[in-house]
Phi, psi and omega in degrees: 000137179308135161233101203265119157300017167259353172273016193272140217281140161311107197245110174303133173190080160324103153345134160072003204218358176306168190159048165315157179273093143301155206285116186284098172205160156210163187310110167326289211248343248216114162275350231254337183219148169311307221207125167227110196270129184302004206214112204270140180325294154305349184317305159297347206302303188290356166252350161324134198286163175269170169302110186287147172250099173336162161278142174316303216286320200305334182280328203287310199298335201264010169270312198285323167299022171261324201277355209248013172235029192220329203235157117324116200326317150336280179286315173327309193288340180258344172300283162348280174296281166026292198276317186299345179252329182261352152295313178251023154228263216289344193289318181334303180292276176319346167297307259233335182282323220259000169282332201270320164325292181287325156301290179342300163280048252260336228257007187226195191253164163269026176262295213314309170303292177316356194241341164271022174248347178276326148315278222280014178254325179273159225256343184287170173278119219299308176279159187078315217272324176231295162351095187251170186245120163260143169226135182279134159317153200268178146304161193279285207306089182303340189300339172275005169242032135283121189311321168313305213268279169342279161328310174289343188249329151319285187313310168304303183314327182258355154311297185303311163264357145306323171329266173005276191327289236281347178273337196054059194230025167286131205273116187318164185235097183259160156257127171295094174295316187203098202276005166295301223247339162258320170287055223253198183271311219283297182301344171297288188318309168282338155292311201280358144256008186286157156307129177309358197277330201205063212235317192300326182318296167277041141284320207308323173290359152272001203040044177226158235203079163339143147242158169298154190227021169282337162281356177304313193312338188255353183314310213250163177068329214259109142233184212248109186245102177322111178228147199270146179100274189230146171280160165224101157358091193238129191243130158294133192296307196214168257155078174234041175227148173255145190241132215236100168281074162246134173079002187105334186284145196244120171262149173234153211203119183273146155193045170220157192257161189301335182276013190072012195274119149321119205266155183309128188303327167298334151298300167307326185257013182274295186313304166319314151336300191300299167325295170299336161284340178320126176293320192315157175285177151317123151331128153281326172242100184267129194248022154333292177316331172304359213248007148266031220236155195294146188326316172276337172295312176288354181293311189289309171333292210289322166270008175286329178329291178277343149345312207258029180090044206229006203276296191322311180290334180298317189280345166295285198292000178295310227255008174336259120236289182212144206242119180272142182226110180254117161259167179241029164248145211249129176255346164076007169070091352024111179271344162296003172262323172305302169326274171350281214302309161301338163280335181228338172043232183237338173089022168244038166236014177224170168232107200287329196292321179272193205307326175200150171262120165278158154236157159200115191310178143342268178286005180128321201276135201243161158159203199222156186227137161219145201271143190262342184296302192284357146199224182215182184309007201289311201296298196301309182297312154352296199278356184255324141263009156250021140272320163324296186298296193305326200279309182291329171267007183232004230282119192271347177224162176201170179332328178227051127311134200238154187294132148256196168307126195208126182297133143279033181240006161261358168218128204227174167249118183282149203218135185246155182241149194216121183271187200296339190289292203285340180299293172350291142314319192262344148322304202286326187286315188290342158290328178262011165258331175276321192289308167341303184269011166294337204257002184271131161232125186231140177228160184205144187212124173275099168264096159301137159138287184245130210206188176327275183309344165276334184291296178308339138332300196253003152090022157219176221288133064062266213296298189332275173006292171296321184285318163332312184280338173289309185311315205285319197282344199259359172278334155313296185292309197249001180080358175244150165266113186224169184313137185203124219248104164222101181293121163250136175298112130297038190290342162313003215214141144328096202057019168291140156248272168238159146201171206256126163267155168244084179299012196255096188233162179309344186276342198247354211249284184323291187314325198290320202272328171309272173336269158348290179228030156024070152279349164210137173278003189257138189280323179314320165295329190276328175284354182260324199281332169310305204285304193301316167295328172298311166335293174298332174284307182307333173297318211259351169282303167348274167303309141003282175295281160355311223107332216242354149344155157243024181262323141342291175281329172285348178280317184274297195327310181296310227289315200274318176309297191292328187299344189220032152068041158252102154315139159200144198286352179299342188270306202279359190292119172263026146303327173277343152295323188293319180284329188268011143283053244285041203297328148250141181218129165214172195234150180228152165208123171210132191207174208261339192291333217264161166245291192219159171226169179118174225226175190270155155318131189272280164308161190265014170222048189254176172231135189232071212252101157260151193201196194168141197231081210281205171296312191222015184171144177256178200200146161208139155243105230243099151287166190179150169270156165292136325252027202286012182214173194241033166332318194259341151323294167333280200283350177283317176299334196287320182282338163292342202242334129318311186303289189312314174308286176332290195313321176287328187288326208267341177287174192232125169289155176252000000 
């Protein structure tokens, strides 16, 4: 029997939100890896179905039923001829360019180049603008969130999954539709002897469902190096250090042995130790701060860097595995602090460039900051929960674990040199990054009441819910419907990266409005109108997930327009601008693993809604600029619009 990769089941797979049935096993006897997976890390990758390029007429309806809760009928009807014209002419062409493009490139996605040159091309400065954040849940034993402690197992746990990674024994990453009957010793055994070639086939028949895993590979080693015009990516060939932020100062720290061998954790943590005990003052010029600064001034910064006698330490903190940043302010379990410190701090205690920064506060509290060109969330939360689950459940040091005998020529301080010009610069980048991040207001809102379980009661989506209520409150506060950013993972796909739901539909515009200016009081309606929106939301995730977005496909079209000097009015409308303002952008993320997530506002009268969905209660954490946005406006409509929502899931018709 034929088995058509156009049968593949629609795998909901949110930014951020990913949570597959992996196959959960690990090395028995082998301290040395997280995970030895009976299934080589990579096994599928060469039989993943590819990135589908939609039909042209199927993208134009699903822009304009994005455009049509948004424009005025006026404008919507030239929006319309517009799109209706450039369907059956120039789009004709530009389908056909961008088919020819993508037959060429059979071993990637037609996404995947155009979308790191659209990171790595653009000139802003990498936090707030890009950069998003994960914070790990703390430990129940707070004596294991003392930072010495905390730090050394994070760090071990995340050694065990370079192993894992760098061997290709990392446990592969599926989604499970129905993991009784798949996640079994049977599906190990018959995948992991088919051939890569054809490997994806027996998940399918098991009904499971490979992702891709190319972006694991940039996790480790990796950072973003400023170059004017466009930045470029740099992986180190090989790697047996860590790179150490305290006090602004940056340390290295051996801790894989020349055979890759983990070094003993009383070891990593007699070194940390060191650190942290370190007498030295705060930096006075610390050069962290440069990596906030827009892309072509720090390209030129960076090379006065190494002018001035840096290149080797600069080529230390590049080529890192991965870079720890211990700070020495306490958030105090507060999540506007928690937020704060990790998306942004003051920045002379971080490096924004590499692939990801661990932080650890003060008091304890862990998580991650990560550079965005080179993937999306799939890869970090992965790698985030499971050093979560090993550090707590294998935890290699704990409070009375003792310091040993230790060479200190394994762990040293790069002390940079800096002339009076860059002491300059780098004063001038910490005023402008503080006043930047003055003009930043993060809010946060706990709702009890609508959660997993009432929804899955009442026959709708968990997430459609949340996206009803950004609609409902922002139409509240301000009486508008407006362009809105909800990321879905193509990881189902060869080199899929993202693509865009649009929640703002004639279904959430309508419901909005009912609420909002009670065009009908009847709850029996008002709960039918609740499900079609949930309804529609599932649809347009589907698809999505699926490939079959337009933002995506309307994004390479433009791409072959400008490369081969074609007008077209569809581009030039400024409706399509008016949709590519993101004035909401949100995000989900949910795992048992996660404490909080989130990110900067994509516009500057824009909103920066991460948010997270438990059982029995939902959550946001709300970013904004001063004063072009209404953040705190925001969760007071947002928690009135819960209320209102709640009320309607809980009635009962008699």
């Amino acid at each position: 029997m034929m088995i058509s990769r156009k049968n593949v089941n629609p795998i909901l797979l949110r930014k951020f939100s990913i949570h597959s049935c992996s196959m959960s096993y690990s090395s028995n006897n082998d301290d040395q890896y997280i995970q030895i997976s009976k299934i080589p890390t990579l096994h599928f990758q060469k039989s993943l179905p590819r990135l589908p390029i939609p039909k042209l007429n199927a993208t134009c309806e699903r822009y304009l039923a994005a455009q049509k809760p948004l424009l005025i009928e006026e404008s919507y009807r030239k929006t319309e001829s517009n799109v209706n014209r450039f369907c059956a002419t120039k789009g004709q062409q530009l389908q056909k360019y961008l088919q020819e493009y993508d037959k060429a490139n059979k071993h990637t996605s037609y996404i995947s180049e155009l979308w790191f040159d659209m990171y790595l091309k653009d000139r802003k400065s990498l936090p707030l603008n890009y950069n998003p954040i994960l914070v790990l849940q703390n430990d129940e034993n707070s004596d294991m969130n003392n930072q010495l402690v905390r730090a050394t197992n994070l760090i071990v746990s995340s050694l065990r999954f370079y192993n894992s990674l760098r061997t290709n024994t990392l446990e592969p990453e599926v989604f499970h539709l129905n993991p009784k009957k798949s996640n079994t010793p049977l599906f190990r055994n018959v995948c992991s002897k088919l051939p890569e070639t054809v490997s994806w086939y027996g998940a399918y028949m098991f009904n499971a469902y490979p992702l891709d895993m190319s972006q694991y590979t940039s996790l480790f080693k990796s950072t973003r190096i400023p170059e004017t015009d466009k930045d470029r990516l740099f992986k180190a060939p090989t790697s047996s250090h860590i790179t150490i932020q305290h006090k602004g100062h940056f340390y290295v720290v051996k801790v894989l042995s020349a055979t890759n061998d983990i070094l003993p954790a009383e070891t990593i943590l007699t070194r940390l130790h060191y650190i942290l005990t370190d007498s030295v003052d705060e930096s006075e010029f610390p050069i962290g701060p440069l990596t906030t600064l827009d892309r072509d001034k720090w390209a030129t910064l960076r090379h006065k860097l190494l002018d001035s006698g840096n290149e080797s330490k600069l080529k230390l903190i590049d080529s890192a595995l991965f870079h720890v940043c211990l700070d020495t302010e306490p958030v105090e379990g507060d999540p506007i602090k928690i937020t704060r410190q990790f998306l942004h701090s003051d920045s002379t205690n971080r490096w924004f460039d590499k692939s990801f920064s661990l932080i650890i506060t003060k008091d304890g509290y862990a998580g991650v900051n990560f550079e965005h060109a080179w993937g999306d969330g799939v890869a970090v939360l992965r790698y985030m929960q499971d050093i979560y689950k090993d550090s707590k459940e294998k935890p290699r040091v704990n409070v009375n674990t003792k310091t040993v005998s230790d060479s200190m020529d394994e762990v040293f301080r790069l002390d940079m040199n800096l002339s009076d010009y860059l002491k300059e610069e780098i004063t001038g980048a910490i005023k402008e990054y503080k006043h930047l991040c003055s003009t930043l207001d993060v809010n946060y809102l706990l709702f009890e009441g609508i959660g997993k379980n009432i929804c899955k009661r009442e026959g709708v989506s968990p997430d459609a819910m949340m996206q009803l209520a950004f609609q409902a409150a922002y139409h509240k506060l301000t009486g508008k419907f407006v362009p809105t950013y909800e990321s879905c993972s193509t990881a189902a796909f060869k080199h899929g990266r993202t693509e865009t739901i649009r929640p703002c539909t004639m279904a959430t515009k309508n419901m909005s409005l009912a609420l909002n200016m009670q065009t009908t009081s009847n709850n029996q309606e008002l709960k039918q109108m609740i499900k079609e929106c949930s309804q529609l939301h599932g649809k347009l995730t589907k698809e999505a997930a699926m490939g079959q977005g337009f933002d995506r496909h309307l994004f390479a079209l433009k791409h072959f327009a400008t490369k081969n000097n074609i007008a077209c009015n569809i581009f030039h409308d400024p409706a399509y601008s008016m949709l590519n303002h993101n004035i909401l952008s949100t995000s989900t993320l949910n795992s048992p693993a996660i404490l909080a997530g989130g990110f900067g506002p994509v516009v500057e009268d824009g909103l920066g809604v991460g948010y997270m969905i438990q059982d029995n209660a939902c959550g946001a954490i709300v970013s904004n600029y001063l004063p072009t946005a209404n953040g705190k406006g925001f969760i007071g409509a947002l928690k009135s619009s819960f209320e209102e929502i709640l009320k309607v899931l809980e009635y009962r018709s008699r």
